[in-house]
PAVEXGU-616499 format. One line per 8 residues: number of its first residue (from 1); their letters; for each residue x, y, z of C-alpha. Coordinates in nm, 3 decimals, always signed. Each point is the difference from the previous one (the first is absolute). Last residue first. Layout:
N
NUM	A	X,Y,Z | ...
END
This chain:
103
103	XXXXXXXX	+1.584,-0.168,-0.799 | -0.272,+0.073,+0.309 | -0.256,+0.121,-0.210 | -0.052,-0.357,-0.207 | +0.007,-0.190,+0.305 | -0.242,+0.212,+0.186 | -0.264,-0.089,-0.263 | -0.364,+0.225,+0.079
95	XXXXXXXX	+0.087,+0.308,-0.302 | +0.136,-0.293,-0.225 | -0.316,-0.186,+0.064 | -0.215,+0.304,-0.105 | +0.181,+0.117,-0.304 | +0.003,-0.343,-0.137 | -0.343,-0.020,+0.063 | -0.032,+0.288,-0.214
87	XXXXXXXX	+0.268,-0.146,-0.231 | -0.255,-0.290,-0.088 | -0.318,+0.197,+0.001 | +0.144,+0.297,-0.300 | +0.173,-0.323,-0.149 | -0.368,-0.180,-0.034 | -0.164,+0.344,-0.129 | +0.265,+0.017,-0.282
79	XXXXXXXX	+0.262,+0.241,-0.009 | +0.039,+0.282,-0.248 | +0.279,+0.203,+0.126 | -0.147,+0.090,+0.299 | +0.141,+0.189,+0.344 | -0.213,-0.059,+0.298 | +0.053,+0.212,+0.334 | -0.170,-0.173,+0.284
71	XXXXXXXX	-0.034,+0.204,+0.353 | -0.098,-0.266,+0.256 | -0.290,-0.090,+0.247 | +0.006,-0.338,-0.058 | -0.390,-0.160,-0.095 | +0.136,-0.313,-0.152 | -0.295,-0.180,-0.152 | -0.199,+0.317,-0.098
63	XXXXXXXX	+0.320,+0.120,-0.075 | +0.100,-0.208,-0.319 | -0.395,-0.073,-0.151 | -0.005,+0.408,+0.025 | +0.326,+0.035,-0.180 | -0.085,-0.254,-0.258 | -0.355,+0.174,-0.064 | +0.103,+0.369,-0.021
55	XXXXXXXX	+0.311,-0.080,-0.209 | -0.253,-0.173,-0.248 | -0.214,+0.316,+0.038 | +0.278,+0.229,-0.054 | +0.107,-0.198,-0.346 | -0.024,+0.305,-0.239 | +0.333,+0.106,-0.022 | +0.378,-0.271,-0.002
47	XXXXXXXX	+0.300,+0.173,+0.046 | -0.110,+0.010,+0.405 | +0.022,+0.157,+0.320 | -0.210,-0.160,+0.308 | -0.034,+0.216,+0.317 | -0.138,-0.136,+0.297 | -0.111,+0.063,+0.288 | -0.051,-0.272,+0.274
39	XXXXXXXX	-0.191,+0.096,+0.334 | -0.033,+0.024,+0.326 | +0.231,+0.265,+0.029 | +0.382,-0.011,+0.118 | +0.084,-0.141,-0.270 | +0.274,-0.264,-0.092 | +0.209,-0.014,-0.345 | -0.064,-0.200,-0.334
31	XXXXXXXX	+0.203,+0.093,-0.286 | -0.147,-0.225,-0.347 | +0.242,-0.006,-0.280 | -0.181,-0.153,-0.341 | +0.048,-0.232,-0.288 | -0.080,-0.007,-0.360 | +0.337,+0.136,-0.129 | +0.164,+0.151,+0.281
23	XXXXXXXX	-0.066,+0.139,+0.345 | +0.141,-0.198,+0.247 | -0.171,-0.212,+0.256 | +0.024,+0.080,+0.423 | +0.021,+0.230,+0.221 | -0.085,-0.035,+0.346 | -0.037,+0.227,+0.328 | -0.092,-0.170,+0.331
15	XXXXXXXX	-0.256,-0.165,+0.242 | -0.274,+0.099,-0.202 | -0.278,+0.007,+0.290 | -0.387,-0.137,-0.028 | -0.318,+0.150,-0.038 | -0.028,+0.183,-0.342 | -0.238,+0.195,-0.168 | +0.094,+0.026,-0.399
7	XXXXXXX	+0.064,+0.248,-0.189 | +0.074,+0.068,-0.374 | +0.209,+0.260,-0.245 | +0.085,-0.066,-0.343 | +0.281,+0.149,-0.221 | -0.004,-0.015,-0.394 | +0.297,+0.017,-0.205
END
């Protein structure tokens, strides 16, 4: 296991909690929850060493586009930079959908 830590500066409000993914074979859980500072931490924990600059890069490209001010807590099992982005912004429109929070 290897555990990463980043930051990002962030403008804009997380409306709510999220939680999203599973960790299994090849995928990942991501919990995304709103800060009070103006900026996004996160911690990424993975099966997989030796990729911290690849987690560097997607995570940057991620939250340079949506600057939330959240906590993130990232739990690998070997996912690929494409499902790391797609349950991100899974995270994020769960954490903005009324609907979903109102079942």
């Amino acid at each position: 296991m290897e555990t990463l830590f980043f930051e990002y500066p962030a403008t804009k409000t997380l409306p709510r909690r999220a939680h999203v993914g599973v960790v299994g074979s090849g995928d990942l859980e991501i919990l995304m929850e709103p800060s009070a500072e103006a900026r996004t931490k996160v911690t990424v924990r993975t099966s997989v060493k030796g990729f911290g600059k690849t987690w560097a890069k997607v995570l940057e490209r991620f939250f340079t586009v949506h600057d939330v001010a959240a906590t993130v807590k990232i739990n690998d099992f070997g996912a690929t930079p494409g499902v790391v982005t797609m349950r991100l912004a899974q995270a994020l429109e769960v954490s903005q959908d009324n609907a979903i929070l109102k079942r």
